[in-house]
C-alpha positions in Angstrom: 74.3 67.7 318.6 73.1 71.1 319.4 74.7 73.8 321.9 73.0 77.3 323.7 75.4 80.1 322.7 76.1 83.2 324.4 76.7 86.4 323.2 80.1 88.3 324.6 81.3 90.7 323.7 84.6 89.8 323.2 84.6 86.7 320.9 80.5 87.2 320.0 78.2 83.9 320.4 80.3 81.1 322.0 79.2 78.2 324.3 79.6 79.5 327.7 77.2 76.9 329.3 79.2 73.6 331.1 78.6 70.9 333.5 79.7 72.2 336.4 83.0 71.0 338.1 84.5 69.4 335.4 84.2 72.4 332.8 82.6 70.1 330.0 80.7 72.3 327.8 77.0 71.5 327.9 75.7 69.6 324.7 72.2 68.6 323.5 71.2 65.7 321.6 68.5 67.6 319.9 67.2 71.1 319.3 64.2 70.5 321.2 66.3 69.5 324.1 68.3 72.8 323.8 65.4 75.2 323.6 63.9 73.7 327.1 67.5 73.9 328.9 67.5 77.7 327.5 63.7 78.4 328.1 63.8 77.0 332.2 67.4 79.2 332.2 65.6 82.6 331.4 62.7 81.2 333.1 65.0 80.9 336.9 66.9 84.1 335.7 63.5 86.5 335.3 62.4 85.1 338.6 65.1 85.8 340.2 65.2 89.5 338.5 61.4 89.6 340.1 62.7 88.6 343.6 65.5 91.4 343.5 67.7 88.8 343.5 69.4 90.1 340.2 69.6 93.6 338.6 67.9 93.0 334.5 67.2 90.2 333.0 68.7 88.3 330.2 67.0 89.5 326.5 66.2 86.1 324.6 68.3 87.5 321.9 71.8 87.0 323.8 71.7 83.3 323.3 71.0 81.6 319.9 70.7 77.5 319.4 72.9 76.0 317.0 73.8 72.8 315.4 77.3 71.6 316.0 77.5 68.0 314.5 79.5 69.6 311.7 82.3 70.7 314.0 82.0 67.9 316.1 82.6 66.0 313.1 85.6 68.5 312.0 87.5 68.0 315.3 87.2 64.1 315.8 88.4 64.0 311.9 91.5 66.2 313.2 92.1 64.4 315.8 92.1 61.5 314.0 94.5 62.9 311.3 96.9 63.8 314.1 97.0 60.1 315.2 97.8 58.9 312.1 100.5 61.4 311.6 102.1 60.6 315.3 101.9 56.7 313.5 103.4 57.7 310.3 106.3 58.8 312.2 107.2 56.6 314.1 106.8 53.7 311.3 108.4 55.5 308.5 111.9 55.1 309.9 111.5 51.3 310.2 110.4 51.5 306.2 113.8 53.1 305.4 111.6 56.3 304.4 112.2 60.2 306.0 108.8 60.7 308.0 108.5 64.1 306.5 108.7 62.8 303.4 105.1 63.1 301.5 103.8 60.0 301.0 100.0 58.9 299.7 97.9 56.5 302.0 97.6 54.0 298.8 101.5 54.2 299.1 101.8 54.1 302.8 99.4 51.0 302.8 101.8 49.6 300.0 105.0 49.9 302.2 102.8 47.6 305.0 101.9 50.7 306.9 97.8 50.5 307.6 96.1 53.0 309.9 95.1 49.9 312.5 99.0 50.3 313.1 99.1 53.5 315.1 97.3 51.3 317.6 100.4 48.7 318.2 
């Protein structure tokens, strides 16, 4: 998954670009993909620099192309922790066992406790 970035100057490159009403930010399945949505962006925004319709045009070097399977990756694996903590909490109790007490998966599992459980 790829993403155009923008630079700000407040929190430097960030993805500024979404789908509209809904506020989704825009996503790419590929780099090629990405670099035509930023080429025909900068393409409609010089033209509309050339009709007067803008004051300066965007320099290519405010936006940068980036890969973000990696943090994709990072947040579904957070939200996936989260869920199994919210499970583990619940369950422990009815295992005679303090939620906040550290416990290992292997010894979770052990007690009956299995991660399919957080969806019962």
């Amino acid at each position: 998954m790829w993403a155009v970035e923008t630079f700000t100057l407040l929190d430097g490159f960030v993805n500024t670009w979404t789908t509209g009403d809904d506020e989704k930010p825009v996503v790419y399945e590929s780099k090629d993909e990405a670099e035509q949505a930023l080429t025909e962006y900068l393409e409609d925004q010089h033209a509309a620099v050339d009709a007067g319709d803008m004051a300066d045009k965007y320099p290519r070097s405010d936006f940068r192309i980036v890969d973000i399977s990696k943090e994709v990756a990072k947040k579904l694996t957070a939200i996936d922790r989260k869920e199994n903590e919210e499970a583990w909490r619940k369950q422990a109790p009815k295992l005679g066992i303090h939620p906040d007490m550290h416990v290992k998966k292997s010894e979770r599992e052990a007690l009956g406790f299995f991660e399919e459980d957080r969806y019962v």
